[in-house]
C-alpha positions in Angstrom: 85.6 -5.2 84.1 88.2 -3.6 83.1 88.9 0.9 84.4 88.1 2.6 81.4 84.6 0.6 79.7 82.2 2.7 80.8 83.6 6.1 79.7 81.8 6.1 76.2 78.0 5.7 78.3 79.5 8.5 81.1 80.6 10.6 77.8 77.4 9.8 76.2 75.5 10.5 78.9 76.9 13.8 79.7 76.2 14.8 75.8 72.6 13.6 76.4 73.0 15.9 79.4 73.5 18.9 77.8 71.5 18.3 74.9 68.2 18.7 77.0 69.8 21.4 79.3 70.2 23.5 75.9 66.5 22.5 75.0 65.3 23.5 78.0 67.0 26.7 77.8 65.3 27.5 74.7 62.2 26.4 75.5 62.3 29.1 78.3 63.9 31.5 75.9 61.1 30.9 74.1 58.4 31.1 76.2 59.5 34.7 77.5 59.9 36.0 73.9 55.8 35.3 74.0 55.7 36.9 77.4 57.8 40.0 75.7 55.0 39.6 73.1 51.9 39.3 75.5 53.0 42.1 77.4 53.4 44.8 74.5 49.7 43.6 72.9 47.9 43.1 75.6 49.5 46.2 77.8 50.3 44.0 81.0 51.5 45.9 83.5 52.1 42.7 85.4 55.1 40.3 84.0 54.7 37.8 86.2 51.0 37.0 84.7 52.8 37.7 81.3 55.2 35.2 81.5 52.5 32.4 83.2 50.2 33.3 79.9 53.2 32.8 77.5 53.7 29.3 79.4 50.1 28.0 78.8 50.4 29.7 75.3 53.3 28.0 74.4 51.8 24.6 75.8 48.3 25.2 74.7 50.2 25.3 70.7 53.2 23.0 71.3 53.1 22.0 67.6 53.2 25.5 66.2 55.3 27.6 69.0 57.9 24.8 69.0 58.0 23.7 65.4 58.1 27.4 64.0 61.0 28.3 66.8 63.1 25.3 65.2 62.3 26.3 61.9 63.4 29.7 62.4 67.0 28.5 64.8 67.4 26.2 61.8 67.8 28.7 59.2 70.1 30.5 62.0 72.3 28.0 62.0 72.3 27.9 58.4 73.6 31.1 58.4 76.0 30.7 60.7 77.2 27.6 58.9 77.6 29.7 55.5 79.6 32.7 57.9 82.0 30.8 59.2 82.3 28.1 56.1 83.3 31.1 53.7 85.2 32.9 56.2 87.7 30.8 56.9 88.6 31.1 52.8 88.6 34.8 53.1 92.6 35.5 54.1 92.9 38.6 55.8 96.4 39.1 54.6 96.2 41.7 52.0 94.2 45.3 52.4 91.6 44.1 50.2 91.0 40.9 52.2 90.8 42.4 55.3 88.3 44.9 53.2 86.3 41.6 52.3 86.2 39.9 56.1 85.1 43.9 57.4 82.0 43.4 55.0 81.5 39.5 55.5 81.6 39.9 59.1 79.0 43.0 58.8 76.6 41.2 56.5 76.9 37.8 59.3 75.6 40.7 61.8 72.4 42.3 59.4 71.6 38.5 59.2 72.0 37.5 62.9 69.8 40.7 63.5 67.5 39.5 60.7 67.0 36.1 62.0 66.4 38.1 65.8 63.3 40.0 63.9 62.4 37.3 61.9 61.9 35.7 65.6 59.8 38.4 67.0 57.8 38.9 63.6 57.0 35.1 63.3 56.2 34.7 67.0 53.8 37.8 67.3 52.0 36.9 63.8 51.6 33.4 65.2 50.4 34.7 68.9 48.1 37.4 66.8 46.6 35.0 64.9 45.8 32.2 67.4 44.4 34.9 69.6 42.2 36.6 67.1 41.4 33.8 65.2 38.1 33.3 67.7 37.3 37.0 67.8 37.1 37.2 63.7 34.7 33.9 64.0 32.8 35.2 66.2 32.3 38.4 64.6 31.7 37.2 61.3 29.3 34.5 62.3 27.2 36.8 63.5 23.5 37.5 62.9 23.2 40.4 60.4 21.9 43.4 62.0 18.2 44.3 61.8 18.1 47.6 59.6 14.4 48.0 59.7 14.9 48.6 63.9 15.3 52.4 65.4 
């Protein structure tokens, strides 16, 4: 066997590596975004019970916590694709180019703070609505009231 064979399987491994340390890093990103979200609907005093309710939230509705937090880092990427892919035609050489990179570079931050509310919106519409969704049903299933009664 010859020295230097098994440095493609180290170097994939170490790619595999790091792949699933930066999924697990945004699973627990996203996990204490519904913690941040838990604690501001439900007024928790207490983050630590915040934060172990955002875990079994988040695993209670794998499908829909995980899927709409790719969706939603998907079109951030996007974005950041499309910033950098047209900045680098943008020359900075002239007044009005340097103009131009000012005002691409300050759009790239409204949409990175876009896509950061687009997070929190999405995440607090999807924790609202799996939360209440058994309140409504229960409320609108409901025996009518007797009117004839005192």
């Amino acid at each position: 066997m010859i020295a230097g064979d098994s440095e493609p399987a180290i170097l994939i491994l170490k790619i595999v590596g790091w792949i699933f340390l930066l999924l697990l890093f945004l699973l627990i990103g996203m996990a204490f975004d519904y913690a941040r979200i838990a604690t501001v609907l439900a007024d928790q005093r207490k983050m630590v019970r915040a934060a172990l309710s955002a875990w079994d939230f988040v695993f209670r509705h794998k499908g829909q916590t995980v899927g709409l937090y790719t969706l939603i880092t998907l079109a951030g990427l996007i974005l950041f694709s499309l910033y950098h892919a047209i900045g680098s035609l943008i020359t900075a050489s002239t007044g009005l180019g340097i103009l131009i990179l000012f005002l691409w570079q300050q759009f790239h931050a409204l949409g990175r703070i876009g896509v950061r509310l687009l997070y929190f919106a999405a995440q607090t519409n999807l924790y609202r609505s799996t939360l209440e969704e058994p309140l409504l049903k229960a409320w609108f299933n409901r025996p009518p009231a007797d009117s004839a009664s005192p």
